[in-house]
ZAMARGU-4260 file (C-alpha; in steps of 0.2 Angstrom, whole numbers, plus 5000, padded with zeros to 4 digits):
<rodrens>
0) 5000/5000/5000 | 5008/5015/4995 | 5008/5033/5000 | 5013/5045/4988 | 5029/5036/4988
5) 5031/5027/5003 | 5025/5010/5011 | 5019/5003/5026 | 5031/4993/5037 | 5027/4982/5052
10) 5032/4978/5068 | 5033/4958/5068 | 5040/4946/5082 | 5044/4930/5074 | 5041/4914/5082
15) 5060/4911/5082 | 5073/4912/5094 | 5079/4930/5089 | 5078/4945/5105 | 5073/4959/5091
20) 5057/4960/5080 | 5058/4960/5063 | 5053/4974/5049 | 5041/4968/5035 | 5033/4980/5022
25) 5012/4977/5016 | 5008/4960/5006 | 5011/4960/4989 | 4993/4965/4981 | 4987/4969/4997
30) 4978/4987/4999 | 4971/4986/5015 | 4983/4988/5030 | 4985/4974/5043 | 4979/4977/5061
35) 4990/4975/5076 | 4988/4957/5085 | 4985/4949/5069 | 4993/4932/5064 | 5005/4930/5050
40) 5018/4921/5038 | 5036/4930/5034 | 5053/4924/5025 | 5066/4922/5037 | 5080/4916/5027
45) 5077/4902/5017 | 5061/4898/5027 | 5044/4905/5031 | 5040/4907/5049 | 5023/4913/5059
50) 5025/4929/5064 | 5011/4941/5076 | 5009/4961/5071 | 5014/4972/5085 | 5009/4988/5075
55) 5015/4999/5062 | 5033/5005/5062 | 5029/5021/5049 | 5029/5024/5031 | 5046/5026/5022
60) 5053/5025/5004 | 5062/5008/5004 | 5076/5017/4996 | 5081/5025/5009 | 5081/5010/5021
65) 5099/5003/5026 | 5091/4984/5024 | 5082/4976/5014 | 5063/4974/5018 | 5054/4958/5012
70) 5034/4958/5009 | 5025/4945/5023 | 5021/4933/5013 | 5003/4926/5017 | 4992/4935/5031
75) 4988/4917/5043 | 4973/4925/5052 | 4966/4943/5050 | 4956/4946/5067 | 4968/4950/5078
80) 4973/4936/5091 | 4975/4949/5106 | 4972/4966/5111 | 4987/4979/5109 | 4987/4984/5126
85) 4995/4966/5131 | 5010/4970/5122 | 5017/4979/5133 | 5015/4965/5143 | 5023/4952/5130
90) 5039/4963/5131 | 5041/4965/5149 | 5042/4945/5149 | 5054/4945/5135 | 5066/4956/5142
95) 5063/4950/5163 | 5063/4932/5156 | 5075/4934/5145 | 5069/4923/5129 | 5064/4929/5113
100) 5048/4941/5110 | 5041/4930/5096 | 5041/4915/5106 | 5035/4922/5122 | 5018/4925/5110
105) 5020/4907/5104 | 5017/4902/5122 | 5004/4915/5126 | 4993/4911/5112 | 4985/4893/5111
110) 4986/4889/5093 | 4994/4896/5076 | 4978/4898/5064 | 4977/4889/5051 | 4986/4872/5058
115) 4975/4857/5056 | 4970/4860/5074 | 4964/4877/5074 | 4951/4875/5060 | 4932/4877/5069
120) 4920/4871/5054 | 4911/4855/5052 | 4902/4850/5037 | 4882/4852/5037 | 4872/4842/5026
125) 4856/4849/5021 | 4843/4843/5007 | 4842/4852/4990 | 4830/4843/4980 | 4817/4839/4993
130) 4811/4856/4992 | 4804/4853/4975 | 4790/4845/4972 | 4791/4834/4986 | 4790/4846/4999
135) 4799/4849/5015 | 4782/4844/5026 | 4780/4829/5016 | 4797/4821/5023 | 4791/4814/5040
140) 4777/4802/5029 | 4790/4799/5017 | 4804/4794/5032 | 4791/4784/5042 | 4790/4773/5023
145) 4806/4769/5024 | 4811/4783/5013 | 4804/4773/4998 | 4792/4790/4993 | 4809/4802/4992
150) 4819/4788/4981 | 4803/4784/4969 | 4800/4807/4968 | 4820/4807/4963 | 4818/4792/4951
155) 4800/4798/4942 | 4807/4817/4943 | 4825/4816/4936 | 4828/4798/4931 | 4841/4797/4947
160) 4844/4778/4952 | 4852/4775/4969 | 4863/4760/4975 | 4858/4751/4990 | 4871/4759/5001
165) 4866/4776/4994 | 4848/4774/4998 | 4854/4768/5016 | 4863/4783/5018 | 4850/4794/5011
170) 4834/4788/5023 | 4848/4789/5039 | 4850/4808/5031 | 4832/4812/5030 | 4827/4803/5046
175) 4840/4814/5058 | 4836/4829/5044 | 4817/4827/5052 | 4824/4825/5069 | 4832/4841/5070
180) 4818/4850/5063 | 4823/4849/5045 | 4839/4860/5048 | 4856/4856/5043 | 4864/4842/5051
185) 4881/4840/5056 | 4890/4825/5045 | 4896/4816/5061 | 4879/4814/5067 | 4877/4801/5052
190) 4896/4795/5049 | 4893/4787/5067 | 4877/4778/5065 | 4883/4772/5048 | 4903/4771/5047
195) 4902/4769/5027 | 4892/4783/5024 | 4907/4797/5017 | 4910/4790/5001 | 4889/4789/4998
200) 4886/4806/5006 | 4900/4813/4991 | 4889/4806/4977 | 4874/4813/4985 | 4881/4828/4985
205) 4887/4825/4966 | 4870/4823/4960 | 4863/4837/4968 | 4853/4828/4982 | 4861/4835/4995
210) 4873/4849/4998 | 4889/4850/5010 | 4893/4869/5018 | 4903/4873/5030 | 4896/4880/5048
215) 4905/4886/5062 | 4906/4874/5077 | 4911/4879/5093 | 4916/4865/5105 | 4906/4864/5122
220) 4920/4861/5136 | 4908/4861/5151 | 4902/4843/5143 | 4904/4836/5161 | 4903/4849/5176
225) 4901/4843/5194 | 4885/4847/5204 | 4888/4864/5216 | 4882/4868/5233 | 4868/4882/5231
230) 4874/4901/5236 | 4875/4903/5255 | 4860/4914/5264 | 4872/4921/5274 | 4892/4926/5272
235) 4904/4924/5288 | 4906/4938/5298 | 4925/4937/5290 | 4918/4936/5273 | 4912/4952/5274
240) 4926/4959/5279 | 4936/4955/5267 | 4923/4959/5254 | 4922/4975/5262 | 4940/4980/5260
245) 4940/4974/5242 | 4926/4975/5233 | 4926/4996/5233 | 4945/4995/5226 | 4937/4987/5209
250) 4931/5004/5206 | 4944/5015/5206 | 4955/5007/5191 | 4971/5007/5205 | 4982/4993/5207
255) 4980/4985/5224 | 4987/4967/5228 | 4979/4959/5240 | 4987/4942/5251 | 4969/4933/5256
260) 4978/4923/5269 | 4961/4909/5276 | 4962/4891/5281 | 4956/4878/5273 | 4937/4878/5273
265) 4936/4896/5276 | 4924/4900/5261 | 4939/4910/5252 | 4927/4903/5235 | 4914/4912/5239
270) 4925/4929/5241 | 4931/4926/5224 | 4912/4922/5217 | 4906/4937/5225 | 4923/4949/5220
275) 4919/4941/5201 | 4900/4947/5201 | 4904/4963/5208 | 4915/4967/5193 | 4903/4962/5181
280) 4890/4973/5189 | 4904/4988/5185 | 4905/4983/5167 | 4923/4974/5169 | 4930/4957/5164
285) 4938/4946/5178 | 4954/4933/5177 | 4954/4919/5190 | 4966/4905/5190 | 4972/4889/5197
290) 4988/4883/5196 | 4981/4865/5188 | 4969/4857/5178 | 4965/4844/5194 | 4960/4859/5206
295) 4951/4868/5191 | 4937/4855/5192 | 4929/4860/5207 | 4930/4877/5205 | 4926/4878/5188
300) 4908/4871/5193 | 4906/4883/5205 | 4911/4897/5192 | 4898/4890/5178 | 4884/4887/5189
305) 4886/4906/5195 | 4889/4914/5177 | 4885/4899/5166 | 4888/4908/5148 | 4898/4921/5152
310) 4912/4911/5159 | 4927/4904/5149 | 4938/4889/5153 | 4957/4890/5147 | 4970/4874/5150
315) 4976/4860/5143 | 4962/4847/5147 | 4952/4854/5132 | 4955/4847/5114 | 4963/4860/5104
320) 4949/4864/5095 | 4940/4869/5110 | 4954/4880/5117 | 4954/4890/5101 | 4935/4892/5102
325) 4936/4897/5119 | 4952/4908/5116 | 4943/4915/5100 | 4924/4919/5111 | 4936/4929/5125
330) 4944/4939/5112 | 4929/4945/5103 | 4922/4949/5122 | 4909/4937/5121 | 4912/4928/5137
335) 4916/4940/5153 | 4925/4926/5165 | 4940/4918/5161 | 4947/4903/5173 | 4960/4895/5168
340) 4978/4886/5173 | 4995/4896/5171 | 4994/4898/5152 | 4976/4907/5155 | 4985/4922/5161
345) 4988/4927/5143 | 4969/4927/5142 | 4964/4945/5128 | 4955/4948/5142 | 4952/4969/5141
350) 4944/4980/5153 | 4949/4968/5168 | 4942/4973/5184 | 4949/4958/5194 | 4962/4946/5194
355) 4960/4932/5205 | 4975/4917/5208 | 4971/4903/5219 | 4982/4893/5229 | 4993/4906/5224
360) 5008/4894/5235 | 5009/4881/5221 | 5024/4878/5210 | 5015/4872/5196 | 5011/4891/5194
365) 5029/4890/5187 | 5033/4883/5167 | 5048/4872/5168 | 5052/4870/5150 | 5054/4884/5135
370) 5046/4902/5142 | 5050/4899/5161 | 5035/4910/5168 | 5028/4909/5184 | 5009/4914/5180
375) 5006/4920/5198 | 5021/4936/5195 | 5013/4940/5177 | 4994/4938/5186 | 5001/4953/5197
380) 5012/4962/5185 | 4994/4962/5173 | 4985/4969/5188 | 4997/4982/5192 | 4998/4986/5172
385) 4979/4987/5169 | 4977/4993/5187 | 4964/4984/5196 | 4966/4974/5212 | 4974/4956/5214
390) 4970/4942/5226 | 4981/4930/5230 | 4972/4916/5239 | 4981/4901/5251 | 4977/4892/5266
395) 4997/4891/5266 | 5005/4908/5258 | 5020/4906/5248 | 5036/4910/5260 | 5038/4925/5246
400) 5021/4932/5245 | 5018/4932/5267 | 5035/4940/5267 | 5028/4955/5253 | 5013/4957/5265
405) 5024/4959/5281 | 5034/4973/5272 | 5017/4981/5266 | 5019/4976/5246 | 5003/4968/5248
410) 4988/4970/5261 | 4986/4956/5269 | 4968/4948/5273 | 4967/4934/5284 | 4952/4921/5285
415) 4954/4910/5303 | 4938/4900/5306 | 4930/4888/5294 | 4911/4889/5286 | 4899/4887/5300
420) 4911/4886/5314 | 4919/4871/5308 | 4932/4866/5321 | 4948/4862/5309 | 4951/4841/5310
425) 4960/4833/5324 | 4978/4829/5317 | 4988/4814/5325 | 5006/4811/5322 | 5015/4791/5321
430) 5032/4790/5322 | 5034/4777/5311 | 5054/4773/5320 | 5047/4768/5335 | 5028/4762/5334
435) 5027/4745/5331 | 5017/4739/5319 | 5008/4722/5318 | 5009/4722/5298 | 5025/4729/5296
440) 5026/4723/5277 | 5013/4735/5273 | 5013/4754/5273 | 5000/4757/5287 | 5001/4758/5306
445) 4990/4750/5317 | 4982/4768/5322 | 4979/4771/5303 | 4970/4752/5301 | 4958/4756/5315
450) 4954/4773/5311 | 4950/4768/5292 | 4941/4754/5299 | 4931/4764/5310 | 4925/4777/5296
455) 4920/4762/5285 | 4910/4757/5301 | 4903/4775/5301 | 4898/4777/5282 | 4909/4789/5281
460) 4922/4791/5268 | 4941/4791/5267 | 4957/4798/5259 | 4974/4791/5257 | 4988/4802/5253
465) 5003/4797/5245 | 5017/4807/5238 | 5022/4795/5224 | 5015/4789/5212 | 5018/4768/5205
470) 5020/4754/5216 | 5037/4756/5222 | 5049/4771/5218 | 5063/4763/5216 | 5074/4745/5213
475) 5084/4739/5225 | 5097/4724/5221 | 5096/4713/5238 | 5113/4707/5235 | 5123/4724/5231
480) 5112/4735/5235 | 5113/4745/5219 | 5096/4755/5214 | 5091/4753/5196 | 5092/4768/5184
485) 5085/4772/5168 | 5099/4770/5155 | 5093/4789/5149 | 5090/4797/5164 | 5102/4797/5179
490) 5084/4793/5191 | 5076/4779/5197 | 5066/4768/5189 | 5050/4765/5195 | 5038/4748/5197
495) 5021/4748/5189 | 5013/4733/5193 | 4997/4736/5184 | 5008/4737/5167 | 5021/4725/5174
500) 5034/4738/5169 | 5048/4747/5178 | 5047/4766/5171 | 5055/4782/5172 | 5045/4795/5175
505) 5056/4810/5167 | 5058/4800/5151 | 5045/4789/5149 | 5056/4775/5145 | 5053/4757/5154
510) 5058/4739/5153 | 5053/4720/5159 | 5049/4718/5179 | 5059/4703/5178 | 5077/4710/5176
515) 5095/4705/5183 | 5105/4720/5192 | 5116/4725/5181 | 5133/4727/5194 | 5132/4710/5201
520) 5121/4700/5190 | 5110/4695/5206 | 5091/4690/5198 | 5084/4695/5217 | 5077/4712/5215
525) 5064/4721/5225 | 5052/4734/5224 | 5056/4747/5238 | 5046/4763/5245 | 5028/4768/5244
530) 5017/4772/5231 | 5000/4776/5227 | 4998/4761/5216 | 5005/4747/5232 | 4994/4758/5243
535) 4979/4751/5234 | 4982/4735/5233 | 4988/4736/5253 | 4969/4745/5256 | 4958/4731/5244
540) 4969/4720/5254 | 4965/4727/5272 | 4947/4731/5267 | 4938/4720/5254 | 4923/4725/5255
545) 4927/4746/5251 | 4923/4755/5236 | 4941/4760/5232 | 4948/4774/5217 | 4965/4779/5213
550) 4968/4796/5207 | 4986/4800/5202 | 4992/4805/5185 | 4993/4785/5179 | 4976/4784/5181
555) 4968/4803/5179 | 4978/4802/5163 | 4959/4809/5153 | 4951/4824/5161 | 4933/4817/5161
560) 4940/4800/5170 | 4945/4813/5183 | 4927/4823/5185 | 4919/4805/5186 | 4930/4800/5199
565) 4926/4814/5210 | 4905/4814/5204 | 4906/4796/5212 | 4913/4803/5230 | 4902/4818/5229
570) 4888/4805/5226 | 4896/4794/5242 | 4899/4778/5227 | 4916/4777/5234 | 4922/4776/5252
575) 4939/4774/5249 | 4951/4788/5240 | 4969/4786/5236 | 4981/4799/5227 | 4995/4808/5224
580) 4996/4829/5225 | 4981/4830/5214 | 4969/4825/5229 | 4978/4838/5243 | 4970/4852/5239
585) 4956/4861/5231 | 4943/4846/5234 | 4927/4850/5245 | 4919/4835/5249 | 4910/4837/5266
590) 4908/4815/5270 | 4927/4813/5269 | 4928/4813/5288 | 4946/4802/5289 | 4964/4807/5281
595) 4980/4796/5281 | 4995/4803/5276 | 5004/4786/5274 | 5025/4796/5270 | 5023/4816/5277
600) 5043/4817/5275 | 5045/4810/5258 | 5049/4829/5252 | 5061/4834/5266 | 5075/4822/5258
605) 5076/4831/5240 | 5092/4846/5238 | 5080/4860/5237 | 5079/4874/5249 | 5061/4875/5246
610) 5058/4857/5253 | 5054/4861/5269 | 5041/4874/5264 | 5033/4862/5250 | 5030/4849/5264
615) 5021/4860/5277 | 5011/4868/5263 | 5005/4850/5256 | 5002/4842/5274 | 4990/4858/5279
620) 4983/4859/5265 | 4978/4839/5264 | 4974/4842/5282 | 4960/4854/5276 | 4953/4840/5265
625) 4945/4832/5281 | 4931/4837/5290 | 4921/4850/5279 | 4904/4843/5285 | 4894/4843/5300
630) 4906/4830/5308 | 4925/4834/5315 | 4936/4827/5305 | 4953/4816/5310 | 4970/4815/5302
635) 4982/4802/5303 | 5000/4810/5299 | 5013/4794/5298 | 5032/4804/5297 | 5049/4796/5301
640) 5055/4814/5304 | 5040/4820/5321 | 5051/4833/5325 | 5055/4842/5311 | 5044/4858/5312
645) 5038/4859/5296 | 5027/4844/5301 | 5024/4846/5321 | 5018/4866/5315 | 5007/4858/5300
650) 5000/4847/5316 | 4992/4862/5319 | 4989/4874/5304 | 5001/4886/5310 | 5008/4896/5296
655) 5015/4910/5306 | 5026/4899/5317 | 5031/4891/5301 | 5035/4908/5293 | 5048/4912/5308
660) 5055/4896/5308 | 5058/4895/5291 | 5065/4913/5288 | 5078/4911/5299 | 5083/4896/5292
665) 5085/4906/5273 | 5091/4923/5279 | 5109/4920/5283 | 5111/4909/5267 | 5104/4922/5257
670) 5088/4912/5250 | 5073/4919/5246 | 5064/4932/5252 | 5080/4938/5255 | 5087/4938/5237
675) 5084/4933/5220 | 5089/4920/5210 | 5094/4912/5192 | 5098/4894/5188 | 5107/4894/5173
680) 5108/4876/5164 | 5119/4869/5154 | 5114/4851/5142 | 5119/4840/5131 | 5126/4820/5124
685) 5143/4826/5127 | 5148/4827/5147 | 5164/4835/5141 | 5158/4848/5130 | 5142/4851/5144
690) 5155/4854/5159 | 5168/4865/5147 | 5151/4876/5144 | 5147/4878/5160 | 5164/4881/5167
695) 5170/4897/5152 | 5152/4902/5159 | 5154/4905/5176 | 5172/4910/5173 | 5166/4924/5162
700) 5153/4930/5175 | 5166/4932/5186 | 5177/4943/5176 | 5161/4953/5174 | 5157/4955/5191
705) 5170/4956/5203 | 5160/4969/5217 | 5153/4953/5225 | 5134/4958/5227 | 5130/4944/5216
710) 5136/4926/5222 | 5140/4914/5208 | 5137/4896/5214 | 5145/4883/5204 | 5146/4875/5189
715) 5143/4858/5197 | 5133/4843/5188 | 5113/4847/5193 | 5106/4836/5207 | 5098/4826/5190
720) 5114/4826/5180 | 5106/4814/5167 | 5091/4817/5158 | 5084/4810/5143 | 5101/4806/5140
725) 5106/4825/5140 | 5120/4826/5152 | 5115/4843/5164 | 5126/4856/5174 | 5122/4870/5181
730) 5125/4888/5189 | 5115/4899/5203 | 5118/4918/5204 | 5111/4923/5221 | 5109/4941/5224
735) 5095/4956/5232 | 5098/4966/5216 | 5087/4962/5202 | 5096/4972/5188 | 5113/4967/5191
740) 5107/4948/5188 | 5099/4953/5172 | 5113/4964/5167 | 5124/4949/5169 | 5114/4934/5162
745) 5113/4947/5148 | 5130/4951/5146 | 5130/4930/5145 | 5119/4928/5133 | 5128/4941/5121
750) 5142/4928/5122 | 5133/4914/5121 | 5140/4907/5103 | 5157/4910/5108 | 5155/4900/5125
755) 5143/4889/5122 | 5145/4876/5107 | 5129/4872/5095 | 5130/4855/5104 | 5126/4864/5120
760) 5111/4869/5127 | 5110/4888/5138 | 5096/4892/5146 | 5090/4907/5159 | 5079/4901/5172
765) 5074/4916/5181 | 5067/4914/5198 | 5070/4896/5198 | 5055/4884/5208 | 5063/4869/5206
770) 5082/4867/5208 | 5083/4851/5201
</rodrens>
């Protein structure tokens, strides 16, 4: 498109791995101009990548540029994908997280039009020459024949003979065609009463019979939603208060963060139900999420019976097709609710008058792999950009996030009495090294037995929480004691006795149960440790007669197996409930009066500094799990470790001790709250080439940074030096000044080619959650 000389030029980020955008002039032939936010194809060398707008850089004579500026080559997707006012957003994270502004929109939007899986039309069949002289109202006669009156008009009216299969297919078409009122009908509806059906429904088509179009179809992904308690009559005298102290901040278009500190059972859903309508009263939009698909369940029925069609759902438990429907109806501002897991904080949400992140404590807020985000910072970086308030909801508060409220970043609201006045559940340590069990080949106390035993008795229901998943972690070789590993990953491996496989779960890789060790050829191998799979046998072992369901992520592997599973305990099918993480939090079901905690320090073993946090936030919050009903509830918690306070202060729920405790432990090491951190990570097949990398890395850090307010940690093999046969290494900087670790990973990443060979993998990991 040309003006008086000049052309149009655009802003693109190219779903490469380059940290600039790209300039591309107008389409060849095209005369209208491209809107920012729209999706596209460019030359980048020999190649044609996607690319997104980002707007128009200006109009110049290409003459007098000092590059050569190639046409985008095919426009993917004119309606824009997202709003401009997220870009600045998108850059932010490009620059904080250090990866490439292209790719950081690669992950933020679901799909690239025009890939198999974005396409949203189905084919409607519809009937052409019926409406001749056989008319339309004649069809149910004709249909209740057998269809015979519609083949003998075609045959009398325009000498058309039909097969047998043809004929078939036409009387299925004209019996659904009445059944749905004579409008068109999708061609799944009959290519699954009669599989042969596509070849016949072509000729049909060919001889003008029928006619094939094209209608949009969008993908219902409410197709299985869990029955909801009704709205309370009354909120809690502490409900109100904290309603009272956010709702007025929705008007006002300020930033205000907001720490909603409330144990379990609190009604902290009903605060965010109530803070949702409030902003839709205003006119605004609201973003809630949920660090994963598991915990989105319940809450997503609570959101759908509340606002039914004006709530979308973003994750990866829908198909594609449905989480570019849903995508597509909160762009074009159809839908005024979005809930979502971590990638849902990209939602085109505009005009937001609340954003809401529950169980805002969880790691799995953090991506691990490419764009390393952690959705619960950008859910407060949005608010503060689009300037609305943000709640941060936890029965157990991120170390972090309390620390914030204490030095008045956020205002912290606290919740301490359950719904009703609940009393929170009665919780019971077993040290496991001195209790005597009379079963000690099985993973249960005697206390443990009784106590499920007596709930049985009761009518009541139970859950059984186990932080692994399989039947035993690990293999352990009698003779030498060596534990079997996966040959590609230095971990593990793991018995499934179900599939009668020994597995890794990084990799994915197994092998045959029946195996010899490979250091000293001894055949006598045994499964050792605890995991939900033996935990299941051990229980339809101790209790026959129980309805029993597993729920880890072998079993919950579909998302609707996982919504029937927890249907059947909200219906009281099941007494017995075993799982893995995906069962500690979130769930509401007021019958589960009993909860066993069969390993509580299973975590407190793994090199993390965060371990200790991660084990008092999981116990309380599977505490919470027992005793949401009219009876108290009771807690088993079996440890070999009762005296570490992480799980005598979860005996009790109490978070601030456990605050105290565990910032004294981090302060004179220097961990957070009291610093920041980056991981850098170093992989690849060639151990030599991997620890060179990583060695010239840290080495050149140093020579840029000799002041000593940032502390360079390493290199040294990462606490998983092996996976999927990538040899790994690794470096932490530790400092309290955010800019002078950026200026350095930087400064790194500028000499990444020189340092780094193209065997060799760099990556940035910015405010690590997971150090291994």
């Amino acid at each position: 498109m040309t003006y008086k000389g000049a052309i149009v030029l655009y802003e693109v980020a190219v779903d490469a791995p380059l940290a600039t955008t790209l300039t591309y002039s107008q389409p060849v032939e095209r005369v209208d101009p491209l809107p920012t936010g729209c999706c596209v194809r460019v030359p980048l060398g020999k190649r044609l990548v996607v690319g997104y707008i980002l707007g128009v850089v200006h109009h110049q004579n290409l003459d007098e540029q000092p590059f050569t500026v190639k046409p985008i080559a095919e426009v993917l997707l004119e309606s824009p994908l997202f709003p401009p006012a997220l870009i600045p957003l998108y850059q932010w994270i490009a620059r904080y997280y250090l990866y490439p502004i292209g790719k950081v929109l690669r992950t933020a939007i679901p799909l690239t039009p025009g890939s198999r899986s974005s396409q949203r039309v189905r084919a409607k069949m519809r009937s052409v020459i019926s409406p001749g002289p056989l008319l339309l109202s004649q069809l149910s006669t004709a249909v209740d024949h057998g269809g015979d009156a519609v083949v003998d008009h075609l045959q009398r009216n325009y000498s058309i003979t039909l097969k047998p299969a043809e004929k078939k297919t036409l009387q299925l078409f004209l019996s659904i065609f009445c059944e749905h009122e004579q409008h068109p009908i999708d061609r799944l509806l009959i290519t699954r009463q009669y599989p042969g059906a596509s070849p016949r429904l072509r000729r049909l088509c060919e001889l003008g019979i029928l006619e094939e179009t094209d209608e949009q179809v969008i993908r219902d992904p409410f197709s299985r939603v869990m029955e909801t308690p009704l709205r309370p009559v009354q909120l809690t005298r502490e409900q109100k208060a904290v309603l009272e102290t956010v709702l007025p901040t929705l008007a006002t278009g300020n930033f205000s963060p907001f720490l909603l500190h409330g144990v379990t059972g609190c009604g902290k859903t009903e605060v965010y139900l109530q803070t949702v309508q409030h902003a839709l009263d205003l006119g605004k939009t609201a973003l809630i999420l949920v660090p994963e698909i598991a915990l989105a369940a319940q809450l997503e029925s609570h959101f759908y019976a509340r606002f039914g069609a004006q709530l979308a759902i973003l994750h990866s438990g829908l198909s594609d097709g449905q989480r570019f429907d849903q995508w597509q109806a909160v762009r074009s501002g159809k839908v005024s609710v979005v809930l979502g897991a971590r990638s849902a904080v990209f939602a085109p949400l505009e005009n937001i008058g609340v954003i809401i992140v529950d169980e805002e404590h969880e790691p799995a807020y953090k991506q691990e792999d490419g764009l390393r985000y952690n959705a619960r910072d950008l859910a407060v970086l949005r608010a503060k950009m689009t300037g609305c308030p943000v709640i941060l909801g936890s029965a157990t508060p991120s170390v972090v996030s309390y620390f914030h409220s204490m030095q008045d970043k956020y205002t912290l609201l606290t919740m301490t009495t359950r719904v009703k006045e609940q009393a929170l559940p009665l919780v019971e340590i077993v040290d496991l090294t001195t209790t005597k069990r009379s079963r000690p080949d099985l993973a249960f106390s005697d206390e443990l037995i009784r106590a499920v035993a007596e709930t049985l008795h009761q009518g009541k229901q139970s859950l059984l929480f186990v932080n692994r998943r399989g039947f035993s972690p690990f293999m352990l070789c009698r003779d030498c004691g060596f534990i079997l590993q996966c040959q590609h990953c230095h971990v593990s491996l793991t018995l499934h006795r179900k599939n009668n496989r020994l597995l890794c779960h990084y990799c994915g890789a197994g092998q045959p149960v029946h195996t010899i060790c490979p250091v000293c050829h001894s055949p006598r191998i045994t499964g050792m440790g605890i995991g939900s799979e033996r935990v299941e046998e051990e229980v339809k072992q101790l209790f026959p007669e129980a309805r029993v369901a597993r729920l880890d992520s072998d079993t919950a592997v579909k998302r609707n197996y996982y919504l029937k599973v927890l249907q059947k305990i909200q219906a009281r099918e099941i007494d017995i409930l075993i799982g893995t993480q995906m069962i500690a939090k979130g769930l509401h079901f007021p019958h589960i009066t009993l909860v066993g905690v069969i390993w509580a320090d299973s975590g407190l073993g793994m090199p993390d500094y965060k371990s200790a946090e991660r084990t008092f936030a999981l116990l309380a919050q599977v505490t919470g799990r027992a005793g949401r009903g009219e009876d108290r509830g009771r807690v088993i918690v079996q440890t070999y470790q009762p005296h570490h306070y992480s799980i005598v202060l979860a005996q009790n729920q109490d978070y601030q001790a456990f605050f105290t405790s565990e910032t004294a432990v981090r302060r004179p090491l220097g961990y957070p709250p009291f610093s920041r951190l980056v991981n850098i990570r170093f992989s690849g097949l060639r151990e030599k080439q991997v620890e060179e990398a990583a060695r010239q890395s840290a080495s050149f850090l140093r020579q840029q940074h000799q002041h000593g307010q940032v502390e360079i940690l390493g290199p040294s093999p990462s606490p998983l030096p092996k996976l999927k046969n990538h040899i790994r290494w690794q470096l932490l900087l530790k400092s309290p000044s955010s800019p002078l670790l950026h200026a350095l990973c930087e400064a790194l990443s500028s000499e990444k080619k020189r340092i780094c060979p193209s065997s060799v993998t760099m990556s940035i990991d910015v405010d690590p959650e997971n150090m291994m």
